[in-house]
N, C-alpha and C positions, 0 to 999 in steps of 0.2 A: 497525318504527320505525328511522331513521335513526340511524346512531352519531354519537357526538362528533367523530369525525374528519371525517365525510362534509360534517357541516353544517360544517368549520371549514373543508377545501379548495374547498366551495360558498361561503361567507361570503369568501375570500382572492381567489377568482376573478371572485366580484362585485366585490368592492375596487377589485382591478386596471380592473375594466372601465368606474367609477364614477367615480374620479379620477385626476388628472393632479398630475405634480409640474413644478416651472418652476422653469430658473435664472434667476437675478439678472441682469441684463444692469450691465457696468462702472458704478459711479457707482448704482446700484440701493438700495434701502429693504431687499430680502428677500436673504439670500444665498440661501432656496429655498422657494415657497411650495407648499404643498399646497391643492387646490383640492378640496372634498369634496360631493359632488351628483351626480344622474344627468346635469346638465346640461353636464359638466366637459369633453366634447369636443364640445361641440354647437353651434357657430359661430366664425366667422369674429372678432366683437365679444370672443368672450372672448379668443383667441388674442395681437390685439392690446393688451387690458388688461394679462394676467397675464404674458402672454413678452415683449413687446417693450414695452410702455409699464411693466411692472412695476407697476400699480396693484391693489391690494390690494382686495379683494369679502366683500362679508359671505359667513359661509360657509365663507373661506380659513383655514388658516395661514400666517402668515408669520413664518420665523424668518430674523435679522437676521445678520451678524457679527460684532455686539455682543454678541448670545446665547452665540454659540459662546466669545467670549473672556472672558466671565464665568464659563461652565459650565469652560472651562479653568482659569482662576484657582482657582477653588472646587475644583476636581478635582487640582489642581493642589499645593495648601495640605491637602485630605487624605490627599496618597499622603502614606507614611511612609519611602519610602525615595526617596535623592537618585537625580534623572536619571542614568541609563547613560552612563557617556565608553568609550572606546578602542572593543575589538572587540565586534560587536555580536552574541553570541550567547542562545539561548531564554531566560536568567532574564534579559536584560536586555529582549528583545522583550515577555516577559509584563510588564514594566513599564510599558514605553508602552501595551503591550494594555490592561491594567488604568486606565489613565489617559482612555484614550479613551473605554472601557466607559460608568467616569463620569461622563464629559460626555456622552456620548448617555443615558442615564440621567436625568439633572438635565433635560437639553432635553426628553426625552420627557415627564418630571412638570410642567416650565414649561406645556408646549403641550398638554397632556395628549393625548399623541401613544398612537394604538393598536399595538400589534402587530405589526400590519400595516405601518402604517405607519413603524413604526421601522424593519422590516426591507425595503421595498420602497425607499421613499422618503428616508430620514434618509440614505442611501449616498449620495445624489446631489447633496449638499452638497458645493461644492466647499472644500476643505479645507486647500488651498496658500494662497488667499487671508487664513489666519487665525495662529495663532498657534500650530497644532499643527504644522504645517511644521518647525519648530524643532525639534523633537523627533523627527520623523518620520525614519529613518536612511535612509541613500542606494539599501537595495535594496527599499525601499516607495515613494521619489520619482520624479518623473513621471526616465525617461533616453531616451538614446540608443541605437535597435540597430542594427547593420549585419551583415547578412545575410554569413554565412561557413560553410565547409565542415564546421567541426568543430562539436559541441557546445562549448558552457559546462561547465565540470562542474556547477555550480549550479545548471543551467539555466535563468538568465537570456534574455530573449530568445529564445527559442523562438518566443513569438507577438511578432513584431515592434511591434504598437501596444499590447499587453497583457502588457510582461516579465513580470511576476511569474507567471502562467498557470502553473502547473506545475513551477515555482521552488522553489528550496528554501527554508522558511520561508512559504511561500503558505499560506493558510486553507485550511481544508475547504470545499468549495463544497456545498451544500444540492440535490436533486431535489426535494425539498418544503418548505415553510417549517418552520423549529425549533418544538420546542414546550416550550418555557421556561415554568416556573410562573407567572414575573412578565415575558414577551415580554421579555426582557433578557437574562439571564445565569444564573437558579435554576434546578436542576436538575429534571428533568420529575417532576409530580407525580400522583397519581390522578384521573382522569376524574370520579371520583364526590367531588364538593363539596371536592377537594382534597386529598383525602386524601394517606395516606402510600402506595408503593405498597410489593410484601412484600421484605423486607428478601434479596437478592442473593444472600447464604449459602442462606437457605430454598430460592430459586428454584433453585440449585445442587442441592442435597443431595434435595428431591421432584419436581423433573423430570428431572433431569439425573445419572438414576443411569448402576451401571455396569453394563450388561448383559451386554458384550462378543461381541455379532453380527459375523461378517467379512461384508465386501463379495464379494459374486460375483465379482469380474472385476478389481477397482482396486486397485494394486498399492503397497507405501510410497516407489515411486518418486513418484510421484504425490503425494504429501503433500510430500515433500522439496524437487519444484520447485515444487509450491503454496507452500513457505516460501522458498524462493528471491527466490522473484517478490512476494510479499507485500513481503520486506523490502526487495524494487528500489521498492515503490510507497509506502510511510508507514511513519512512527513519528513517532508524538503526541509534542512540545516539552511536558515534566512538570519537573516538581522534581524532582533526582534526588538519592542519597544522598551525599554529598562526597568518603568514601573512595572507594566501587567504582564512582562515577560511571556505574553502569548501576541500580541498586538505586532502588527509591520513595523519597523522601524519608522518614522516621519520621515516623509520624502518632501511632500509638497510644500512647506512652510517655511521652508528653509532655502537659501540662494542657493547654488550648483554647489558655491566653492565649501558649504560647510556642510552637504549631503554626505551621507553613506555612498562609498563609491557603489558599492550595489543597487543602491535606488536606481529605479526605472518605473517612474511615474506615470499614472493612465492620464493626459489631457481629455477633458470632456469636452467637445463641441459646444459654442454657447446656443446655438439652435435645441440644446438637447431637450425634449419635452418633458421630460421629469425635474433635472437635475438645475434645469436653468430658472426655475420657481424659486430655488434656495439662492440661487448664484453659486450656486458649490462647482467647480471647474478643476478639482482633480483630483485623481485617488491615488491611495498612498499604495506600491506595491516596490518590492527590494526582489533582484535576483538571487537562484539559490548560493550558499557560500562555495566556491571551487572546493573540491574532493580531492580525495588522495586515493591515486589506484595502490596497490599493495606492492611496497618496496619503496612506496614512492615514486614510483615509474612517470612517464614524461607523456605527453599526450595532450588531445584537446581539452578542452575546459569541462567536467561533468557532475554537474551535482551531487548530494550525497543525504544517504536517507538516515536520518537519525532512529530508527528504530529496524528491529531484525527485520528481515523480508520474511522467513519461512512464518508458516502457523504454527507459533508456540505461544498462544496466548498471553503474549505480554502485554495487551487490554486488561487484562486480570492483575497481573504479575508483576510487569515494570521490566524495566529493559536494563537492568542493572544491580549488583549487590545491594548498594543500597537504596536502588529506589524500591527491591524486594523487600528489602528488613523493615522500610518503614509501612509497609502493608500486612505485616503479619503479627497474629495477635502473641505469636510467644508461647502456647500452649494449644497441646491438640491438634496443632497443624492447622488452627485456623487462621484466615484473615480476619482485619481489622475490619469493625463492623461500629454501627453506630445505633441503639434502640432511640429511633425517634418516638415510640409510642407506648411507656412504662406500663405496666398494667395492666395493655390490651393483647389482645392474644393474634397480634401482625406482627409480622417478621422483620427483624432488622434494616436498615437501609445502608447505604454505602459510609463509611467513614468521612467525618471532615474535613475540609481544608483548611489549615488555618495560618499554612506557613507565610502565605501568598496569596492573599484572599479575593485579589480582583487578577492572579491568575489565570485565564480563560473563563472570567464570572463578570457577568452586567450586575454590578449591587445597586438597590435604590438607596438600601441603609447601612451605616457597619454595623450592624447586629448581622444583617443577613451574610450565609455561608453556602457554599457552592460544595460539593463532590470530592473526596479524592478519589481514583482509582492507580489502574498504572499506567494509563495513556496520558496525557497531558489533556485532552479535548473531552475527555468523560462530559464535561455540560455543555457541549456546544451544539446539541440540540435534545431537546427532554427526552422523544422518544431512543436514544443511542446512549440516555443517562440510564433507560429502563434495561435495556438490555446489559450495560454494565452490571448492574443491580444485579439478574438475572442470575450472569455466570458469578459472581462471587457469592450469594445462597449454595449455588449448586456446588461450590467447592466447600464451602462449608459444610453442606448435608454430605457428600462423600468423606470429607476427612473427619466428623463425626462419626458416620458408619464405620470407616474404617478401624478406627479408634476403639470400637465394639469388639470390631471383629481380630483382633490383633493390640491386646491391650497391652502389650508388651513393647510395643514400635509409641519413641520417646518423639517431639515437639518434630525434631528434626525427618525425622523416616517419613513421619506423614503426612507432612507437608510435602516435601517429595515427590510421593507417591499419587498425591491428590492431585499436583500439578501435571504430573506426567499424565493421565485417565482426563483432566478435564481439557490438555491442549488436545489428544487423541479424539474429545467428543468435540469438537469444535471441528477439527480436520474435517469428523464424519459429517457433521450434518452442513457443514459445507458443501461437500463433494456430493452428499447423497440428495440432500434439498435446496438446496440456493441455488449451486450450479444447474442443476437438470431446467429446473423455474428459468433461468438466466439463459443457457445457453441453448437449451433443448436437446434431447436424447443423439439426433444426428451428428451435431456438433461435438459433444461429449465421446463419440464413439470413432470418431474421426483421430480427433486429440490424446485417445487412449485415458481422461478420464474416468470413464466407467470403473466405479469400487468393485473390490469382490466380493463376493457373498459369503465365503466360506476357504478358508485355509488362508495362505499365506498372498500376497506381492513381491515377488522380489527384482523389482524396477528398477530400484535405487543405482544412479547412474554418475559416480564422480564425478565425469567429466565436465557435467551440466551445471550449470552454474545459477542456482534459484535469484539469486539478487534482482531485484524489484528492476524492470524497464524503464527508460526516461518517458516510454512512448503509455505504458503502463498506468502511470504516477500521474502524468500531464495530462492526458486524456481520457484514456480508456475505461479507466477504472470510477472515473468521473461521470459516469454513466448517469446515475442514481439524480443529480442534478434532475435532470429532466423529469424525473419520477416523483419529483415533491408536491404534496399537497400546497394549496393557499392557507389550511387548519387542520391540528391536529385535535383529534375526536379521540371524547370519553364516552367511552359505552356500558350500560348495567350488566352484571352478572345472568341476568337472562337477556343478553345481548340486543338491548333496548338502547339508543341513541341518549345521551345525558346533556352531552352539551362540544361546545370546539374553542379553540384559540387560536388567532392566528399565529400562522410558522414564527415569525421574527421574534413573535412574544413568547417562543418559548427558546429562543434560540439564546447560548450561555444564563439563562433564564431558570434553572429545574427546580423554583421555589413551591412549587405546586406540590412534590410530592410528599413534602414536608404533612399534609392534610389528610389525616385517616382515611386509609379505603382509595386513595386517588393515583395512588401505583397502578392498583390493580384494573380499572376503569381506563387507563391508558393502554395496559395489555388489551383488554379485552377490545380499546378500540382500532388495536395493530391488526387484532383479528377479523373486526368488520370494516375496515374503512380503504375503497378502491384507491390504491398510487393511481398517480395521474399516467396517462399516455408514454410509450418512450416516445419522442419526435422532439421537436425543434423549438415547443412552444417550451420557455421555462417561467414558474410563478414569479411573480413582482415579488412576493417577501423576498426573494433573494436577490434580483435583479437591481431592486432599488431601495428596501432595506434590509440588507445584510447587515448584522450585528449592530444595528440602532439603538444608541441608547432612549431607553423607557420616554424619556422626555424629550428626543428629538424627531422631527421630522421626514426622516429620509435617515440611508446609511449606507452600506457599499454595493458594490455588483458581481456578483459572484462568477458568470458569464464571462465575464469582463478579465478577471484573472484567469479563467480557466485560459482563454485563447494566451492574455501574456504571460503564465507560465510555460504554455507551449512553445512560443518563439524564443523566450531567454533559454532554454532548456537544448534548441537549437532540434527539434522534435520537427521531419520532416512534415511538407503538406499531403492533406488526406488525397491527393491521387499516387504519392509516391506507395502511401499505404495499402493502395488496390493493386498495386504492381507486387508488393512484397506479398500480400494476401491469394496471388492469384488470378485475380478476378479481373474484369476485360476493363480496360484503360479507358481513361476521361476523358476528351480530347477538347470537349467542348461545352460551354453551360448548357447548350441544349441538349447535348448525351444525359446531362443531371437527369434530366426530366425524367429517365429511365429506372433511377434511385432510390428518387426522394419527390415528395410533390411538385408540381409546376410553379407553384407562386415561390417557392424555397427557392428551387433553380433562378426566379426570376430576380430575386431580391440578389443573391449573390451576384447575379452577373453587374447587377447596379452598384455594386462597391469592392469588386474584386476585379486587380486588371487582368487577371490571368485563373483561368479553372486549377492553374497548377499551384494559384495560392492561398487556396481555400485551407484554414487551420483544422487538424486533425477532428479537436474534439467537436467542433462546430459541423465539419460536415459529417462525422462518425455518429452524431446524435440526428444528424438528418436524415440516416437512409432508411429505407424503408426495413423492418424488421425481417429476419430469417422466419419460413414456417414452424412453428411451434417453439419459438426464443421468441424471447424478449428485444435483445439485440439485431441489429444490420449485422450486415456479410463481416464490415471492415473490425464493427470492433468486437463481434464475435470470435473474429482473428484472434485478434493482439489478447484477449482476457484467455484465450481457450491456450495459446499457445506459453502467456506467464503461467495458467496454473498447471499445465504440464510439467514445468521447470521448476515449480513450487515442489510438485509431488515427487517427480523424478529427482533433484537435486538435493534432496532433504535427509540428509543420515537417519533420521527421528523420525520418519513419518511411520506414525502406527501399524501400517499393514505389514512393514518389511522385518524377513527373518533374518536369523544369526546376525544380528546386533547387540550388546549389551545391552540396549534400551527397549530391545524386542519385548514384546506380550509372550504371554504363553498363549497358544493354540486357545485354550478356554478363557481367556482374559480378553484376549481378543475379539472375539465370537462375542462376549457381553458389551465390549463395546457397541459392536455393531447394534445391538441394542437401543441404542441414544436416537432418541427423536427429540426435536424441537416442542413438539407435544407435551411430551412426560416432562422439559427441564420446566417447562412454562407450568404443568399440573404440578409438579413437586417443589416447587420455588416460589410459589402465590399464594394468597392468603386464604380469597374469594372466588377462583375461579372453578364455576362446576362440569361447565364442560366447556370444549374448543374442537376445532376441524383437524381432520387428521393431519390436514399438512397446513402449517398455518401462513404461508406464504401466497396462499389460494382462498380466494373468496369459499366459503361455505356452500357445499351445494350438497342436497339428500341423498342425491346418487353416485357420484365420483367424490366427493370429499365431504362425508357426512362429518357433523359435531358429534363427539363422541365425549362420556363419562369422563371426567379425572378420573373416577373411582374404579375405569372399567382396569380390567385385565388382559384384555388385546394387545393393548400395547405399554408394556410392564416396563418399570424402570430398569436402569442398568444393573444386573446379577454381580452386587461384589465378593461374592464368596469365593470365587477364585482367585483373590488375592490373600485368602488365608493361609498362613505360614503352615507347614506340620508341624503337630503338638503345640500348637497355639489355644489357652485355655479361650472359651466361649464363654465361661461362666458368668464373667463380671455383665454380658449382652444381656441377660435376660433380666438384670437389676434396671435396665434403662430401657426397658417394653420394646424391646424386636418382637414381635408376633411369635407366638411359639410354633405354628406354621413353618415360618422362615429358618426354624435352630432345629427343626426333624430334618431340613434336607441341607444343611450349612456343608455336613461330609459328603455329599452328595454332588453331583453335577445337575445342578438344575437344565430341566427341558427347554430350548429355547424358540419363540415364539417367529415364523417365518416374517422375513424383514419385509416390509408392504415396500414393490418399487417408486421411486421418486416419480410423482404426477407431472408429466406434459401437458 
């Protein structure tokens, strides 16, 4: 028998192919009518009715201008708080989100509009014409782009006819339609006559124990640039707490009537065997703030991601003018850096925070100081603090180099320039190392991932729309969860074991690297120390002390939100995702067994009424992995098919020609240069050698440790970013190897790129 999902992506596809929506034409009856019958594209006679003459057929809906400006008024007179003025950040976009909500809302109960058709057709309302204009703030209004060298930090404009595309503050874009209880905005509810589905803490605590399997081969380097690059791509716009402005809103403490309307609190079971030793009975979790599609358009309820989707290193950078200016030191194009260690001959560490000091930071004392970078979460766990660390060295040693090499390019140019080459090297060793490790070669070449070796890409596809997925955001990408150790390990410079700390103790925590030498001992131990399993089992640090303060006993469940971000997000269940993925239908817990293990299948059947309600990222960390990936079938999917739409969608991405932001033929080729290897040998203090790929355990014959010092695999060649008749002279005042300034006029030879390890 057919699951509820099958008949609902069959039932959506007939929709699609069934009716037709129509604008208004000026001076028009309908601002958009929907047209409902098999016959809805089937001559000539209706095209001129319903498009050009605007006359209205039995059969039709037609909703007017008048509709909208009443559903406005009405939606308008129940919001409880006054329109947003000044700068327009998340609690004030979940205002208008929430406002708009309810007038598609009101219109869909007026016209008794389906599902479907709220979420196909209600968007195509044009909405400038109406009364929501007013309210709609300047980076949801229709603008102006003009194509230039640099990114936006915001990423505006990117997609020249579609700004918002990948923008900060853009929705989550859908691979399948939502599945809302009420095709609106209610969180997703059971398959079977509605029900409740099992309460998050449950689904946590009997699937999602902690077994603590290691991975054969995946190294916590691995996790670290998987959280790198997560936090280059989303973070959900929520209520957040006022003091630590990284913290959930309080939900639990508070009566209904004086909550956050977004609160949606996890109840804990008082049987719970962790939680019920404290008496602690519930966690604090807020839905994301409603979004605004571009124009302000009308539609189901969709979260919105506060930071750009594409890879442009806004980890580094910051997702906006001024949270760029306060990271830059002002001269030479560097960033702002901080010498934690006077005297010694170690390298810089990340700048302080000091604006907002228990922002995303556990302090025991106020003396102690946490991170800044450009992501908000830079401390929210040590090892994701080191990688931030990493790439701002590395920007610094290029816009020094470049600085050499071009001593004519002022504060402005090289900073620029430095940005543009370190988001490029971030792209690369993404696509060349994390993804291949992640995804595997088959996967990769399916998806059209695969880099090039040599000349140009020219993919770059307008019409694709990179914006981060809801399915993406909620799950998928949420992978890395399962990959966490119970401790993160320091290891010696001749990669000898030193010592570990548990996960939670370093989680908003990064007071350790504060202590000479113990940067580096963290690299070195990304480099020897196995991620655990992907599978079902995840560690208790996170399970049941997620961000504990120092002095408490217990703290949240990170499992636990991952499943309730899925349903507020309205993120269908993981059989709809085997449907959209392909792959042969669930029908029933004991098909699981074909998956995922027997005792996994069995646990779900005991708390789930239906196979069809199993939550995305719970059963996508369950299935058994793809040959030579890391990942299962379903979320091999979902990750292979965003970074398609990452690379495809992306005006900026490094490989593509006749761009103003294009490399030159030779600039380009030195990128390809960039290994995770050389940024980690050229950004450290102490380390003497590492494995070629450091995502992979160490082995003598496929991934030997190799020299820093060797010359195999040579840092990125920037001498083709020398201007003509750019003096060289002042380079050789500041020791460039006189080696490197006999062949500066020259095109250095470049060294065949080693292929990414399966």
């Amino acid at each position: 028998m057919a699951t509820r999902h099958a008949h609902f992506i069959v039932a959506w596809m007939l929709f699609i192919c069934t009716t037709t929506a129509y604008y208004a034409n000026a001076g028009g009856q309908c601002a958009l009518q929907i047209v409902r019958g098999a016959g809805a594209h089937s001559s000539l006679s209706q095209h001129l009715f319903h498009n050009i003459l605007n006359i209205p057929t039995a059969g039709s809906v037609c909703i007017t201008h008048d509709d909208v400006e009443v559903a406005f008024y009405t939606a308008m007179t129940r919001s409880k708080s006054p329109l947003p003025n000044g700068k327009i950040i998340p609690p004030k976009i979940g205002q208008i989100g929430t406002i708009i909500t309810e007038i598609t809302r009101i219109i869909a109960i007026q016209h008794s509009l389906t599902p479907q058709e709220v979420a196909v057709h209600l968007p195509l309302l044009d909405t400038t014409r109406t009364s929501i204009s007013q309210i709609c703030p300047a980076y949801a209004s229709p603008m102006k782009c003009t194509p230039g060298k640099y990114r936006r930090f915001d990423g505006l404009c990117n997609n020249l006819k579609k700004p918002t595309w990948g923008a900060v503050n853009a929705v989550f874009q859908r691979f399948i339609p939502h599945d809302y209880a009420d095709g609106i905005s209610v969180p997703r509810v059971s398959s079977v006559r509605g029900g409740k589905l099992p309460n998050a803490r449950i689904v946590s605590a009997m699937i999602h124990r902690d077994e603590g399997f290691h991975d054969h081969a995946a190294t916590t380097f691995l996790i670290s640039w998987g959280q790198l690059m997560d936090h280059d791509f989303t973070l959900t716009g929520t209520p957040l707490d006022r003091r630590t402005k990284n913290e959930l809103e309080e939900c639990c403490d508070r009566p209904p009537n004086a909550r956050d309307p977004n609160c949606l609190p996890i109840e804990i079971p008082r049987d719970d065997r962790f939680y019920a030793l404290f008496r602690f009975s519930c966690l604090d979790f807020t839905r994301g703030f409603h979004g605004l599609n571009q124009n302000c358009g009308l539609g189901p309820r969709s979260a919105f991601n506060t930071l750009t989707s594409v890879i442009d290193g806004n980890t580094v950078y910051g997702g906006s003018d001024k949270a760029a200016r306060e990271l830059r030191a002002g001269v030479g194009g560097l960033l702002r850096h901080y010498d934690a260690f006077p005297g010694m001959p170690l390298k810089p560490l990340l700048p302080l925070k000091t604006d907002i000091p228990d922002e995303g930071c556990i302090r025991e004392t106020q003396s102690q100081r946490c991170f800044l970078a450009g992501e908000i979460r830079v401390n929210e766990q040590l090892i994701l603090t080191c990688a931030h660390t990493l790439m701002m060295r590395e920007h610094n040693r290029i816009a020094e180099t470049l600085g050499h090499l071009n001593p004519h390019w002022d504060d402005e140019r090289l900073y620029q320039e430095t940005r543009r080459i370190v988001a490029a090297q971030i792209q690369h060793v993404t696509y060349n190392e994390f993804l291949p490790q992640l995804l595997g070669r088959d996967v990769m070449r399916k998806f059209g991932l695969l880099l090039e070796t040599k000349g140009y890409w020219d993919g770059y596809d307008p019409t694709v729309d990179p914006s981060i997925s809801a399915s993406f955001s909620a799950a998928a990408f949420r992978f890395g969860h399962s990959l966490l150790p119970s401790a993160i390990e320091r290891w010696s410079p001749s990669h000898k074991f030193i010592a570990s700390k548990r996960l939670h103790k370093t989680i908003r925590q990064p007071f350790d690297l504060f202590r000479p030498g113990v940067l580096d001992e963290f690299f070195i131990g990304l480099l020897n120390q196995p991620a655990q399993a992907m599978d079902d089992a995840i560690t208790q640090e996170v399970t049941n002390f997620l961000f504990a303060d120092p002095n408490d006993d217990f703290g949240f469940d990170l499992v636990a939100f991952n499943i309730q971000r899925g349903r507020e997000f309205g993120v269908p269940g993981y059989g709809a995702w085997r449907e959209y993925c392909g792959l042969r239908p669930i029908h029933s817990f004991a098909d699981l067994a074909s998956v995922m293990t027997n005792i996994t299948a069995l646990r779900y059947s005991q708390i789930y009424s239906s196979v069809d309600d199993i939550d995305l990222w719970s059963g996508g960390v369950s299935e058994r992995p793809l040959p030579g990936s890391l990942l299962g079938p379903v979320l091999s999917c979902i990750v292979a098919t965003q970074m398609q739409r990452l690379r495809r969608g992306d005006r900026y991405w490094y490989e593509l020609p006749g761009q103003p932001s294009s490399f030159t033929p030779k600039q380009l080729q030195s990128i390809r240069q960039t290994r995770l290897f050389r940024l980690l040998c050229d950004n450290t203090d102490n380390i003497v050698t590492a494995q070629v790929y450091p995502f992979v355990l160490p082995d003598h014959r496929i991934n030997p440790r190799m020299p820093c010092k060797s010359s195999v695999l040579p840092s990125i060649d920037l001498t083709p970013w020398i201007e003509t008749g750019a003096s060289i002279q002042p380079a050789i005042q500041v020791g460039i190897p006189p080696a490197v300034l006999k062949v500066i006029p020259q095109v250095i030879p470049h060294v065949p790129i080693i292929p990414p390890l399966l």
